[in-house]
PyMOL Python script that loads the backbone (N, CA, C, O; Angstrom):
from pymol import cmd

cmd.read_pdbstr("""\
ATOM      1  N   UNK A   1     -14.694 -17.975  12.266  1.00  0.00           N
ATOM      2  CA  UNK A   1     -13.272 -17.811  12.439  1.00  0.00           C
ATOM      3  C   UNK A   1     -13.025 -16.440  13.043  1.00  0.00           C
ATOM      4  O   UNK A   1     -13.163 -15.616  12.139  1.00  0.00           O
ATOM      5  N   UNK A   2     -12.722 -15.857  14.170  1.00  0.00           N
ATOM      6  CA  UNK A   2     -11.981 -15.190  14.608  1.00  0.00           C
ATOM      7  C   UNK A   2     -10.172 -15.102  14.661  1.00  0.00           C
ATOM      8  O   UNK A   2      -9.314 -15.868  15.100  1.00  0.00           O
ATOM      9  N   UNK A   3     -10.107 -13.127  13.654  1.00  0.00           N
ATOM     10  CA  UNK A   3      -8.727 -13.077  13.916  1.00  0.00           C
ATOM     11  C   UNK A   3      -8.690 -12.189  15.327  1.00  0.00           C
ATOM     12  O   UNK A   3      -9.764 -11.876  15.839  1.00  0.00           O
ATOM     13  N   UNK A   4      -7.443 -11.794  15.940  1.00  0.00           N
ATOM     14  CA  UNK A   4      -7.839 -10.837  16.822  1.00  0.00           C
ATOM     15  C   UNK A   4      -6.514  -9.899  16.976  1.00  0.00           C
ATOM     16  O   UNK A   4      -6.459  -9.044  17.860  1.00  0.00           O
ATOM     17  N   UNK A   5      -5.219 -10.167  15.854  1.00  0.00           N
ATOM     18  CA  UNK A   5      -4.213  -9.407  15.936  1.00  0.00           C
ATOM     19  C   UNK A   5      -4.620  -7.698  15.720  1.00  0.00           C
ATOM     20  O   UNK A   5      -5.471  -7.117  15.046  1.00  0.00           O
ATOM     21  N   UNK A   6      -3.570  -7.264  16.638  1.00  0.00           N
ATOM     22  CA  UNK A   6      -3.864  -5.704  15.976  1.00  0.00           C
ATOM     23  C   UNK A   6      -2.976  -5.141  15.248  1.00  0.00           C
ATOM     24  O   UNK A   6      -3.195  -3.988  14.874  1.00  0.00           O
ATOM     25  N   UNK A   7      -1.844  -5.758  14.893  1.00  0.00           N
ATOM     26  CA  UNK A   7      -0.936  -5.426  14.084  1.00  0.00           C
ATOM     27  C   UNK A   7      -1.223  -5.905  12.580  1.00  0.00           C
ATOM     28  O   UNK A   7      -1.357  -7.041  12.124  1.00  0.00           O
ATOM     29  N   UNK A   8      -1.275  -4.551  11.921  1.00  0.00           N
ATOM     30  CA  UNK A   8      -2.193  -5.041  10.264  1.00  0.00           C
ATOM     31  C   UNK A   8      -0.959  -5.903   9.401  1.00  0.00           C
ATOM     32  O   UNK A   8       0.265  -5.772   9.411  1.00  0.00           O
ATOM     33  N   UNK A   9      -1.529  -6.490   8.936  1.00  0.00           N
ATOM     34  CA  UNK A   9      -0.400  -7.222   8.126  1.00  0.00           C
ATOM     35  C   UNK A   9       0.074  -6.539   6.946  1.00  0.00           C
ATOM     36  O   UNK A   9       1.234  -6.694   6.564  1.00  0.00           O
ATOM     37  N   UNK A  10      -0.899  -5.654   6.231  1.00  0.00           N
ATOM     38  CA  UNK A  10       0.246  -4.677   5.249  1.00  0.00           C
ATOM     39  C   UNK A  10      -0.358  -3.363   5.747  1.00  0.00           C
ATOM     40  O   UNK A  10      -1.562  -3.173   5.920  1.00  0.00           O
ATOM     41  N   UNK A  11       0.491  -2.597   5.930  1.00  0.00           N
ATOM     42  CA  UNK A  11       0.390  -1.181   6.837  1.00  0.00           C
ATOM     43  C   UNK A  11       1.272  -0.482   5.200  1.00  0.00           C
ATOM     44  O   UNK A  11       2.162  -1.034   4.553  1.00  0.00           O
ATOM     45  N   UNK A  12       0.517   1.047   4.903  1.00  0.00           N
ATOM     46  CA  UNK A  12       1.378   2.461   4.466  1.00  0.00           C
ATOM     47  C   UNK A  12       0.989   3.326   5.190  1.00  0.00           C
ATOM     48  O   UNK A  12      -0.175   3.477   5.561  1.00  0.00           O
ATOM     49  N   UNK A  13       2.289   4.249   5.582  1.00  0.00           N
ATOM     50  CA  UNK A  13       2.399   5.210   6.508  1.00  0.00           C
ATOM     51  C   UNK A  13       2.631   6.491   5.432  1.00  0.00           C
ATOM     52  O   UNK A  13       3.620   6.446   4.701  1.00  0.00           O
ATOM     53  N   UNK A  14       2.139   7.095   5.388  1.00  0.00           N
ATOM     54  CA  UNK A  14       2.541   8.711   4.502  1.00  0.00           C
ATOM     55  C   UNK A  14       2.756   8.592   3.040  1.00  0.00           C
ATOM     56  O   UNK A  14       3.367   9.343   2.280  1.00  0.00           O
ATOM     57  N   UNK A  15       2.218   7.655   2.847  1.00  0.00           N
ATOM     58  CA  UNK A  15       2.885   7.338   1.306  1.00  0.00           C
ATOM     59  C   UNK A  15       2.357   8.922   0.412  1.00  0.00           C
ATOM     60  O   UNK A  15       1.337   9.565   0.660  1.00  0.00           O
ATOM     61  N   UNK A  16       3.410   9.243  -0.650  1.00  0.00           N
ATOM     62  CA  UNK A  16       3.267  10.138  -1.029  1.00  0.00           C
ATOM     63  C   UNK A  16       3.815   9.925  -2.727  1.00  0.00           C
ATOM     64  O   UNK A  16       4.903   9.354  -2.811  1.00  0.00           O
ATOM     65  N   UNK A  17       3.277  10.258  -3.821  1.00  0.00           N
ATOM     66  CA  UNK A  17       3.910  10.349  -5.127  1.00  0.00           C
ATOM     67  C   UNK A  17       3.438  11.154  -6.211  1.00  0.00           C
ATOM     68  O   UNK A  17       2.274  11.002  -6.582  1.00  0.00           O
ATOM     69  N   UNK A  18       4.302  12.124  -6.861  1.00  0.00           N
ATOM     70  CA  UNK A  18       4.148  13.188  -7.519  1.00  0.00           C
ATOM     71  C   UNK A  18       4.159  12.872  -8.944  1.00  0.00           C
ATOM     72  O   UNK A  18       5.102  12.172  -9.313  1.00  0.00           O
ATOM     73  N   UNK A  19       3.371  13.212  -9.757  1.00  0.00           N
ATOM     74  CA  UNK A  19       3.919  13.499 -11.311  1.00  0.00           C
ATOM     75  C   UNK A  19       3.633  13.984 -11.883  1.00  0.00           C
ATOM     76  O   UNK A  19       2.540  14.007 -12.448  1.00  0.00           O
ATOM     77  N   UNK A  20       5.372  15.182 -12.074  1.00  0.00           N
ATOM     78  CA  UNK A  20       4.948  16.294 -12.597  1.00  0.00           C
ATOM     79  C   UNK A  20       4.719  17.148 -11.460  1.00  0.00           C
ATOM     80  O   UNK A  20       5.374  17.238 -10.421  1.00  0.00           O
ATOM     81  N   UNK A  21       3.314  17.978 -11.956  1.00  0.00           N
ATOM     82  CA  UNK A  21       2.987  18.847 -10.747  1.00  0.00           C
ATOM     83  C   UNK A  21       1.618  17.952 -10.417  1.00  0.00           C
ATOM     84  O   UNK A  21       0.874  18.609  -9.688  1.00  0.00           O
ATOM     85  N   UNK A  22       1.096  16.695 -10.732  1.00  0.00           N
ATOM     86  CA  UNK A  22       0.069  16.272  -9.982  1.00  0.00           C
ATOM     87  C   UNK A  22       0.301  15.274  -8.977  1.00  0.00           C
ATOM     88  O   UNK A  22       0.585  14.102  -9.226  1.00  0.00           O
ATOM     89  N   UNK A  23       0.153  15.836  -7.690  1.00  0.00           N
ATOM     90  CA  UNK A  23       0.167  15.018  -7.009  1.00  0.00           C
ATOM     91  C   UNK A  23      -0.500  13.939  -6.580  1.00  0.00           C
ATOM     92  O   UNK A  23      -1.393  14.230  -5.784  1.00  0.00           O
ATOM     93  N   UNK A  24      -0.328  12.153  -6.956  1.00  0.00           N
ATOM     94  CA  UNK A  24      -1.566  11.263  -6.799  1.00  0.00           C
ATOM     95  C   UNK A  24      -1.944  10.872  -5.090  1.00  0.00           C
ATOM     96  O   UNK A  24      -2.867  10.444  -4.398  1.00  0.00           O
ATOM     97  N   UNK A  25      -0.672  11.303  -4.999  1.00  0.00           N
ATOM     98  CA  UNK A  25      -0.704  10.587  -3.142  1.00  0.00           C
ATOM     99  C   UNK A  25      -0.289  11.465  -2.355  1.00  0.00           C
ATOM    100  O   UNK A  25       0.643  12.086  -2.866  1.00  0.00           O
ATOM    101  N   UNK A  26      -0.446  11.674  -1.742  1.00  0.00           N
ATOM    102  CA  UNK A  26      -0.508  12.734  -0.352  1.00  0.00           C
ATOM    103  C   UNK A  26      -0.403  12.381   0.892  1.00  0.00           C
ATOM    104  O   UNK A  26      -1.310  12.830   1.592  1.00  0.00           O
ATOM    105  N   UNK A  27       0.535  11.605   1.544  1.00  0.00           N
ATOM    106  CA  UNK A  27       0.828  11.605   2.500  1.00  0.00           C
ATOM    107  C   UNK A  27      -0.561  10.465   3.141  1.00  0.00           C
ATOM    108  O   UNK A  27      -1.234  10.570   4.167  1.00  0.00           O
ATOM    109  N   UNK A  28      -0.589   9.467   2.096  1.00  0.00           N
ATOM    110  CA  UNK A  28      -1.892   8.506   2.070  1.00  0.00           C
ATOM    111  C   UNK A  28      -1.466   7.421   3.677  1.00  0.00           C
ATOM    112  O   UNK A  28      -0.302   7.451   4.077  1.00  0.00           O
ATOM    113  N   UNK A  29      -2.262   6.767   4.248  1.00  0.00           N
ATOM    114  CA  UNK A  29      -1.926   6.041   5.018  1.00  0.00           C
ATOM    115  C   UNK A  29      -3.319   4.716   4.872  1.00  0.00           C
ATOM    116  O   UNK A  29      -4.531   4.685   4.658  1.00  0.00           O
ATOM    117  N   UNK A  30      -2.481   4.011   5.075  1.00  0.00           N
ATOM    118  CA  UNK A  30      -3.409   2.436   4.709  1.00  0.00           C
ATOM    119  C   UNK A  30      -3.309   1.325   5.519  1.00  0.00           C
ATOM    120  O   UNK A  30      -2.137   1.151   5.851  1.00  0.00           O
ATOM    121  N   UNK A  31      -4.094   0.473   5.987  1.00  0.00           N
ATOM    122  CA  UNK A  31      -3.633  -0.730   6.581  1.00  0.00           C
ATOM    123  C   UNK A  31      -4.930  -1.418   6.382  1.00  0.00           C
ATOM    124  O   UNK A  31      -6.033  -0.947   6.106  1.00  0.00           O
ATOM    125  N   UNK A  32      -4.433  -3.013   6.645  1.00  0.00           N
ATOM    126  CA  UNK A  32      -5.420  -4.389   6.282  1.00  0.00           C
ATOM    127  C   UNK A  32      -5.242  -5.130   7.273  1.00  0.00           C
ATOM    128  O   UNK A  32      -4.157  -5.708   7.218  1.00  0.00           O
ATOM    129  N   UNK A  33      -5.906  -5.385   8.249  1.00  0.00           N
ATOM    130  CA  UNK A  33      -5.695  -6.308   9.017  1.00  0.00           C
ATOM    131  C   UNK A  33      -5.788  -8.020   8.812  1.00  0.00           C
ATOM    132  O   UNK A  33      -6.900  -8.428   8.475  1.00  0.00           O
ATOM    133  N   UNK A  34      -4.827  -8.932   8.971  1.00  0.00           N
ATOM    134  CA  UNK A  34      -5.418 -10.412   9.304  1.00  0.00           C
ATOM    135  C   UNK A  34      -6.957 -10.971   8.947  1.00  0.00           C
ATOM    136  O   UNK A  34      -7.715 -10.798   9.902  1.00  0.00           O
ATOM    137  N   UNK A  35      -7.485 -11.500   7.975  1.00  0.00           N
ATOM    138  CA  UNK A  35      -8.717 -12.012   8.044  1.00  0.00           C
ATOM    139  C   UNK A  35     -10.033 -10.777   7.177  1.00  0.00           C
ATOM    140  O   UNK A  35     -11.172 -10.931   6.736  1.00  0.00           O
ATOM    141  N   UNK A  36      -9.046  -9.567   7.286  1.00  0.00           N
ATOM    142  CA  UNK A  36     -10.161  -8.821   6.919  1.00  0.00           C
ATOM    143  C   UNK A  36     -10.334  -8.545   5.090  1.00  0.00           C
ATOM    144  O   UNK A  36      -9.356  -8.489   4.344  1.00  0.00           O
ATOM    145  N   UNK A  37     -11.492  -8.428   4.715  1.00  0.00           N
ATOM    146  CA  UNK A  37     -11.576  -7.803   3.520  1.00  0.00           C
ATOM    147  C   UNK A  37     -11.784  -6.776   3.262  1.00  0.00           C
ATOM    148  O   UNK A  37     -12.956  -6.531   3.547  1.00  0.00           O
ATOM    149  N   UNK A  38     -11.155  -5.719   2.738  1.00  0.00           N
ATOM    150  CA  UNK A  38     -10.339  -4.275   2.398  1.00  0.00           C
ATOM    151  C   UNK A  38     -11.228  -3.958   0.573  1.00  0.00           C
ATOM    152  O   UNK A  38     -11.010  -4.582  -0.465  1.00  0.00           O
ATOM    153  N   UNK A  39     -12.089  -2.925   0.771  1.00  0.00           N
ATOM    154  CA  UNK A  39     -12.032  -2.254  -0.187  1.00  0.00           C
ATOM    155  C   UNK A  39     -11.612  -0.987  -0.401  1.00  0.00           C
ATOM    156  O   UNK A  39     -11.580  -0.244   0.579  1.00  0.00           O
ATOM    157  N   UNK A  40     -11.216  -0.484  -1.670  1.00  0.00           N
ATOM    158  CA  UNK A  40     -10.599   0.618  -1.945  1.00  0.00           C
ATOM    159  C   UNK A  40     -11.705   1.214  -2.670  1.00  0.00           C
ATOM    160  O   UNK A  40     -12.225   0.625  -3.618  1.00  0.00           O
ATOM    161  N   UNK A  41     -12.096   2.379  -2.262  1.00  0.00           N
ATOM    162  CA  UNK A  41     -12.826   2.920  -3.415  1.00  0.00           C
ATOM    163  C   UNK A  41     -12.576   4.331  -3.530  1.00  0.00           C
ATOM    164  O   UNK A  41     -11.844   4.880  -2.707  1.00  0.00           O
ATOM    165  N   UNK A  42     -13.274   5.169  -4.754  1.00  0.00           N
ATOM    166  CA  UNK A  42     -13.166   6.575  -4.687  1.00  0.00           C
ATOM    167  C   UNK A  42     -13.252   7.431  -5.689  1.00  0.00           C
ATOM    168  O   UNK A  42     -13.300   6.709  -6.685  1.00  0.00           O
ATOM    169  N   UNK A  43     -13.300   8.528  -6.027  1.00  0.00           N
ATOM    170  CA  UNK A  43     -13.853   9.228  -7.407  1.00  0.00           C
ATOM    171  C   UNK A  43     -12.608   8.515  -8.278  1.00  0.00           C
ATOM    172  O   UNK A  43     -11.559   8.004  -7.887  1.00  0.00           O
ATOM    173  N   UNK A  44     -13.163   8.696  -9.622  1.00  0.00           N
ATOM    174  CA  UNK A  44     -11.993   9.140 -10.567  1.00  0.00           C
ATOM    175  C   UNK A  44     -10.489   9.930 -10.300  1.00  0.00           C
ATOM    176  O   UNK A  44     -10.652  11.129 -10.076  1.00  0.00           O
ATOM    177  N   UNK A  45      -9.353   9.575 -10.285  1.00  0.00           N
ATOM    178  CA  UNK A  45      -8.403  10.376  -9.960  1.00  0.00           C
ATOM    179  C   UNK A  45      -8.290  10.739  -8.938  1.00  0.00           C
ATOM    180  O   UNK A  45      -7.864  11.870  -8.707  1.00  0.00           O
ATOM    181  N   UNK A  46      -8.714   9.704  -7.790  1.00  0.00           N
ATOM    182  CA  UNK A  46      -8.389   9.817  -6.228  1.00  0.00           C
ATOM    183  C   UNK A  46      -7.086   9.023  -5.471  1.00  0.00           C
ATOM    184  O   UNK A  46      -6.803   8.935  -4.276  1.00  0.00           O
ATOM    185  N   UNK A  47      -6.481   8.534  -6.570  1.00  0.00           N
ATOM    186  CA  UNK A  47      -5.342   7.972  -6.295  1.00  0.00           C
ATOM    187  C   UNK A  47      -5.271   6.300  -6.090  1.00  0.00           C
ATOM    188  O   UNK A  47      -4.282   5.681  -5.697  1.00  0.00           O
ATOM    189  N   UNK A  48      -6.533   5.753  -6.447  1.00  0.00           N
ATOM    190  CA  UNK A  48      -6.625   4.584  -5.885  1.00  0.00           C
ATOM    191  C   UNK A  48      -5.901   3.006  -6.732  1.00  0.00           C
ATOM    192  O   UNK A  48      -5.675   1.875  -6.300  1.00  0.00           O
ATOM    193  N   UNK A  49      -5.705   3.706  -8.195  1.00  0.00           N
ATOM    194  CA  UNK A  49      -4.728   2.817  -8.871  1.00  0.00           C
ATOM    195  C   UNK A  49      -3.120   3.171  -8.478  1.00  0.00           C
ATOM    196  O   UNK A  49      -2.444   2.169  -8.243  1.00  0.00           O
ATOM    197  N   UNK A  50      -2.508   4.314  -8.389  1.00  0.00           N
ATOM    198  CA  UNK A  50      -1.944   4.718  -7.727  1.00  0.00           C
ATOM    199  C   UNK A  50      -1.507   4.025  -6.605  1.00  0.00           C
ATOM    200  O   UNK A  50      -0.592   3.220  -6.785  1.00  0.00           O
ATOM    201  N   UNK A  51      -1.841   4.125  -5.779  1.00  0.00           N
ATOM    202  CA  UNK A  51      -1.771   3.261  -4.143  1.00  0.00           C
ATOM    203  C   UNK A  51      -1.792   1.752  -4.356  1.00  0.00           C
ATOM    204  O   UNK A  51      -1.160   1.015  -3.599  1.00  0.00           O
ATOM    205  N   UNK A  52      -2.328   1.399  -5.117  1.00  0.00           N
ATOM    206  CA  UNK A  52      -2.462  -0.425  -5.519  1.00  0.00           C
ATOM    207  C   UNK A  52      -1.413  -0.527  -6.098  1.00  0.00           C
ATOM    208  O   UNK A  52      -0.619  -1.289  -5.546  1.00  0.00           O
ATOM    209  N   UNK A  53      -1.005   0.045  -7.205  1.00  0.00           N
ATOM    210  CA  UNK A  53       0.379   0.177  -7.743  1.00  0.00           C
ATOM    211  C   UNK A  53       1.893   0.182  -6.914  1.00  0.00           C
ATOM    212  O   UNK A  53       2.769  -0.674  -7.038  1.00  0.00           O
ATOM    213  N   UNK A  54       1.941   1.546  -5.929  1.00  0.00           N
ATOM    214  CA  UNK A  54       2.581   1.121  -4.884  1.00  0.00           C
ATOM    215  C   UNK A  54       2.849   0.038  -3.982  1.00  0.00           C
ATOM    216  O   UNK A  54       3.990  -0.277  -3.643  1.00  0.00           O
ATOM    217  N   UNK A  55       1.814  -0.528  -3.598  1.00  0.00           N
ATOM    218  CA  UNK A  55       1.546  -1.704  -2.526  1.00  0.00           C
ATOM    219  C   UNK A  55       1.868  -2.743  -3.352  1.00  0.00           C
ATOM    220  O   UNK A  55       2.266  -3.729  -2.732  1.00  0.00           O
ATOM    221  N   UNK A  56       1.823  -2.894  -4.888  1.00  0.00           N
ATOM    222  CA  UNK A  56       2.447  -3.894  -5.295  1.00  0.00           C
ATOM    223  C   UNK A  56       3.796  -4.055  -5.877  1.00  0.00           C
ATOM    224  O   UNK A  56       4.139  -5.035  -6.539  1.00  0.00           O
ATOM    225  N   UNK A  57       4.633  -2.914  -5.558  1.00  0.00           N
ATOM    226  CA  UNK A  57       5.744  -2.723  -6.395  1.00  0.00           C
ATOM    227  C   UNK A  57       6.117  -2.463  -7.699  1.00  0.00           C
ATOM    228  O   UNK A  57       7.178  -2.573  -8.313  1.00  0.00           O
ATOM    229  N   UNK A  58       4.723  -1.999  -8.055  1.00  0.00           N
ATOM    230  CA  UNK A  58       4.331  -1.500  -9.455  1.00  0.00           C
ATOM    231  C   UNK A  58       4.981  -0.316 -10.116  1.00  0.00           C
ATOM    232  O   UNK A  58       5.295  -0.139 -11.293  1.00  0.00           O
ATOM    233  N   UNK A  59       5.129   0.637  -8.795  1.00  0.00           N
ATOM    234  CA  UNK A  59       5.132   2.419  -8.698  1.00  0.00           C
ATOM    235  C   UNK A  59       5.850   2.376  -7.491  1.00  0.00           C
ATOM    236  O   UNK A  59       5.559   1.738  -6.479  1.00  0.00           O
ATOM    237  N   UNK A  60       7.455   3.600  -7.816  1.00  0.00           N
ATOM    238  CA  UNK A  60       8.214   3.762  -6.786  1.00  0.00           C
ATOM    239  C   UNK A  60       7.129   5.124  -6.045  1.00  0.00           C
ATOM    240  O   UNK A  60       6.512   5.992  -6.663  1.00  0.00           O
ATOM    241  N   UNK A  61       7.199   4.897  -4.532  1.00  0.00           N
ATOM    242  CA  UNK A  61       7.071   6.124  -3.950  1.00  0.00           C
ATOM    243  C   UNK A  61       7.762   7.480  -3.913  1.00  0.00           C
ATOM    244  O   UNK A  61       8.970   7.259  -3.994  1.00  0.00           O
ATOM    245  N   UNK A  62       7.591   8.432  -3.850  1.00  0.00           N
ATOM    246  CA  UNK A  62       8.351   9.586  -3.353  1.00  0.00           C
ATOM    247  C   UNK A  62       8.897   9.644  -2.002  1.00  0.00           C
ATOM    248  O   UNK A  62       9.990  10.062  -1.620  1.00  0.00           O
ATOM    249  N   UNK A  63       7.663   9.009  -1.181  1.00  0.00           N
ATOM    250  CA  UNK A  63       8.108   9.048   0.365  1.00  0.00           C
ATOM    251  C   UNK A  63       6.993   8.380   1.421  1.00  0.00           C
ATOM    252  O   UNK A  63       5.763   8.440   1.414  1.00  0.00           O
ATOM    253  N   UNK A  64       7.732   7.858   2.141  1.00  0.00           N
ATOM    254  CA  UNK A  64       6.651   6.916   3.016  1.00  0.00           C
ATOM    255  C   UNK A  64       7.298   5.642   3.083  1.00  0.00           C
ATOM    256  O   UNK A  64       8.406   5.380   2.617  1.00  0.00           O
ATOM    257  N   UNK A  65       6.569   4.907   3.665  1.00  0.00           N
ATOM    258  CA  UNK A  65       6.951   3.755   4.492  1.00  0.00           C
ATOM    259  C   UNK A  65       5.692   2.328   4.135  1.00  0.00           C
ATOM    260  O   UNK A  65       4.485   2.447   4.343  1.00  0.00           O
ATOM    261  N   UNK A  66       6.187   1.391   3.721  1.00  0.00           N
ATOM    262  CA  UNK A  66       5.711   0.222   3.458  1.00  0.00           C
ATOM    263  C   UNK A  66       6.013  -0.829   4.584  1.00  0.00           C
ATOM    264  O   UNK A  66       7.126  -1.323   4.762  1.00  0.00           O
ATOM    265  N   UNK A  67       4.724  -1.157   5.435  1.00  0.00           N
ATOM    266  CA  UNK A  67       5.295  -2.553   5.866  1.00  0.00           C
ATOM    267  C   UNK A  67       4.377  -3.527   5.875  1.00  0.00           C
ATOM    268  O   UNK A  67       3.173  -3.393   5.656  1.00  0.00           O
ATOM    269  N   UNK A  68       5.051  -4.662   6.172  1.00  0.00           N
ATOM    270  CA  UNK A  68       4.178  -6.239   5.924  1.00  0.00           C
ATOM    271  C   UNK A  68       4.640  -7.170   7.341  1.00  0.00           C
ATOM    272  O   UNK A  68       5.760  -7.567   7.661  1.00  0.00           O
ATOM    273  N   UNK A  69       3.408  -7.331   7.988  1.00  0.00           N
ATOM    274  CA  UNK A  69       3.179  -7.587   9.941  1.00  0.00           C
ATOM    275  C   UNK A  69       4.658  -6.786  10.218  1.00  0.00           C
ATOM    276  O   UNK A  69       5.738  -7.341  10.013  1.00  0.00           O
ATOM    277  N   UNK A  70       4.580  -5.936  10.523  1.00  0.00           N
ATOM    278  CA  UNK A  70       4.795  -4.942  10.650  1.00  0.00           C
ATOM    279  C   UNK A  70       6.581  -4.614  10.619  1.00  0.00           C
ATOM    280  O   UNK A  70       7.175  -3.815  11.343  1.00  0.00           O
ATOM    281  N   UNK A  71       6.958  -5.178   9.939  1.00  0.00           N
ATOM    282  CA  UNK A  71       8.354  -5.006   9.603  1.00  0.00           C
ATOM    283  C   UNK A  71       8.605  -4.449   8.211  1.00  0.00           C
ATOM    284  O   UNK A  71       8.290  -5.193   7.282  1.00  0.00           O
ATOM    285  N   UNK A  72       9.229  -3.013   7.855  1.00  0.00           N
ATOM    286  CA  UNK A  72       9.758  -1.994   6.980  1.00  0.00           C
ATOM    287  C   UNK A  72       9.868  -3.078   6.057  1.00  0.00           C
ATOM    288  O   UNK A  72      10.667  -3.971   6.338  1.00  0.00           O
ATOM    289  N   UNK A  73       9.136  -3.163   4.897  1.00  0.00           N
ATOM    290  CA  UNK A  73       9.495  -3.873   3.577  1.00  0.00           C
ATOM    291  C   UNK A  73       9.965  -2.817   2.433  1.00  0.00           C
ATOM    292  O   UNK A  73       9.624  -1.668   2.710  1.00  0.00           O
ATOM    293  N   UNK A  74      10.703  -2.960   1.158  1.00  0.00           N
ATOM    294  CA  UNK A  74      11.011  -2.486   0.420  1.00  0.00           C
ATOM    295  C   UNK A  74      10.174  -2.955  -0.585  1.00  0.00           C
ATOM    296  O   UNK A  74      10.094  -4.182  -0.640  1.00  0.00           O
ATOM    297  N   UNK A  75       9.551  -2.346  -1.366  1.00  0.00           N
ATOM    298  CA  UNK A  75       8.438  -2.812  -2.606  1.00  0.00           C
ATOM    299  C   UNK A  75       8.512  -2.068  -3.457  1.00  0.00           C
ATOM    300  O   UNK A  75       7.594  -1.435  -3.977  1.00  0.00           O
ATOM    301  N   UNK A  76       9.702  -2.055  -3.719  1.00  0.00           N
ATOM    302  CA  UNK A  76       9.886  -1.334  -5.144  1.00  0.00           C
ATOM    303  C   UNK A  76      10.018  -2.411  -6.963  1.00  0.00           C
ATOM    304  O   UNK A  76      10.009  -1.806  -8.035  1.00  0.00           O
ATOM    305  N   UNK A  77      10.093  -3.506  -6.908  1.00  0.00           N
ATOM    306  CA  UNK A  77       9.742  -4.861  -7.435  1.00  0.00           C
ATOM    307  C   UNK A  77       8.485  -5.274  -7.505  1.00  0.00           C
ATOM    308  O   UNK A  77       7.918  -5.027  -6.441  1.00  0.00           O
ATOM    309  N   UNK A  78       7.663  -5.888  -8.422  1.00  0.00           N
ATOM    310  CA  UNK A  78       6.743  -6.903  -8.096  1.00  0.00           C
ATOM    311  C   UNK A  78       6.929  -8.241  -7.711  1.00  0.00           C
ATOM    312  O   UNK A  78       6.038  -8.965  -7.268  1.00  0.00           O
ATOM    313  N   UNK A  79       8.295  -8.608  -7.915  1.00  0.00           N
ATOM    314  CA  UNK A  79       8.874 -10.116  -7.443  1.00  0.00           C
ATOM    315  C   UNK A  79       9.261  -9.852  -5.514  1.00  0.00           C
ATOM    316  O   UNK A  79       9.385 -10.758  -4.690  1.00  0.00           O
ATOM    317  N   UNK A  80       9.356  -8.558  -5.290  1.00  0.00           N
ATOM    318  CA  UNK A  80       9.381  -8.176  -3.780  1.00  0.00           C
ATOM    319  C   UNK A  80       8.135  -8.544  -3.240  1.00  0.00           C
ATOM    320  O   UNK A  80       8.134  -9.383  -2.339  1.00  0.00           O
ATOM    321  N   UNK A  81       6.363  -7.740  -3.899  1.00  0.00           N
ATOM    322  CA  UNK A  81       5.697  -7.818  -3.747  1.00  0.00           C
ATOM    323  C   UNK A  81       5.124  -9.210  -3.694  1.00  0.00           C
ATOM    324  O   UNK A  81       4.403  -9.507  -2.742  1.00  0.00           O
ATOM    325  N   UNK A  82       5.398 -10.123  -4.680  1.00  0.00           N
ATOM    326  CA  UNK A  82       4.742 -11.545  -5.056  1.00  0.00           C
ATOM    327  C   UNK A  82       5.266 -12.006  -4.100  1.00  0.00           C
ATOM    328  O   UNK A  82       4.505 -12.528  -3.284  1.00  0.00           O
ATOM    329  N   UNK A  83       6.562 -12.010  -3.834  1.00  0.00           N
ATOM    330  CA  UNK A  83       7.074 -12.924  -2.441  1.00  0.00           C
ATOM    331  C   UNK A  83       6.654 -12.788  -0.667  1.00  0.00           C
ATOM    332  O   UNK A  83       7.002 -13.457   0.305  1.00  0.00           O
ATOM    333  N   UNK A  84       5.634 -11.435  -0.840  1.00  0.00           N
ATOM    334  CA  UNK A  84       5.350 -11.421   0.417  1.00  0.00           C
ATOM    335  C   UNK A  84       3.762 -11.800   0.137  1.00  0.00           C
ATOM    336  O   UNK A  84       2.997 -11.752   1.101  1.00  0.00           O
ATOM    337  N   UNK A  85       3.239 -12.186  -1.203  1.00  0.00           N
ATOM    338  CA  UNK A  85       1.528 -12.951  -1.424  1.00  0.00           C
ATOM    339  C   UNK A  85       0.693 -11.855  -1.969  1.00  0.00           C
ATOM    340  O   UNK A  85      -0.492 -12.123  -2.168  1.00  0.00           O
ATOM    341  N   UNK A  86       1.260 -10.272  -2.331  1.00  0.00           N
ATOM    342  CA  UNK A  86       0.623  -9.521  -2.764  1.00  0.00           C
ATOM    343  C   UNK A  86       0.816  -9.723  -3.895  1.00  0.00           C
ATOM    344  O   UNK A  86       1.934  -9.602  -4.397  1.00  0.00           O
ATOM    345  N   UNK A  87      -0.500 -10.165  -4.712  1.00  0.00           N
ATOM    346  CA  UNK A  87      -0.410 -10.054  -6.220  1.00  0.00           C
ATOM    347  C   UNK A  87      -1.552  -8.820  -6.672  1.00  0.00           C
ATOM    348  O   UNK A  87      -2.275  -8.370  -5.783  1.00  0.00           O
ATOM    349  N   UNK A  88      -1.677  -8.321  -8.016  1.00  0.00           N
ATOM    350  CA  UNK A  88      -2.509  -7.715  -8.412  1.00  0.00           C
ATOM    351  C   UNK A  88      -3.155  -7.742 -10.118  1.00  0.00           C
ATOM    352  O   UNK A  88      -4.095  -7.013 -10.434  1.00  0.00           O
TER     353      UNK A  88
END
""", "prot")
cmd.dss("prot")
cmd.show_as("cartoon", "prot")
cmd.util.cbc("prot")
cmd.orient("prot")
């Protein structure tokens, strides 16, 4: 099976979120393309529950941009998230 879009189907642009004074996200940027399988990995306390949290409407951002094929989604809900097939 060949995909061959280049527009990722869930794209974060700058995502960023603070708590407190620790910052988990930093101006993170992410994307998954069509067909592909995406792992996340990374030390302890690299932000990576964090960012899954976000992407599912788990965890509001501070700042940044969420989209899904490539139109600005709001994912601040998990019923936002479930309705576009992201579960977690």
């Amino acid at each position: 099976m060949s995909f061959s879009s280049t527009v990722p189907v869930l794209q974060a642009r700058g995502l960023s979120r603070q708590f407190g004074h620790v910052r988990a996200l930093n101006q993170v940027d992410f994307e998954v393309f069509p067909g592909e399988v995406t792992a996340l990995i990374g030390d302890n306390g690299a932000g990576k529950s964090t960012l899954v949290k976000a992407l599912s409407g788990n965890l509001a951002i501070d700042s940044g941009t969420i989209l899904f094929d490539g139109q600005e989604v709001d994912m601040s809900t998990p019923s936002q998230a479930s309705a576009l097939g992201i579960e977690t």
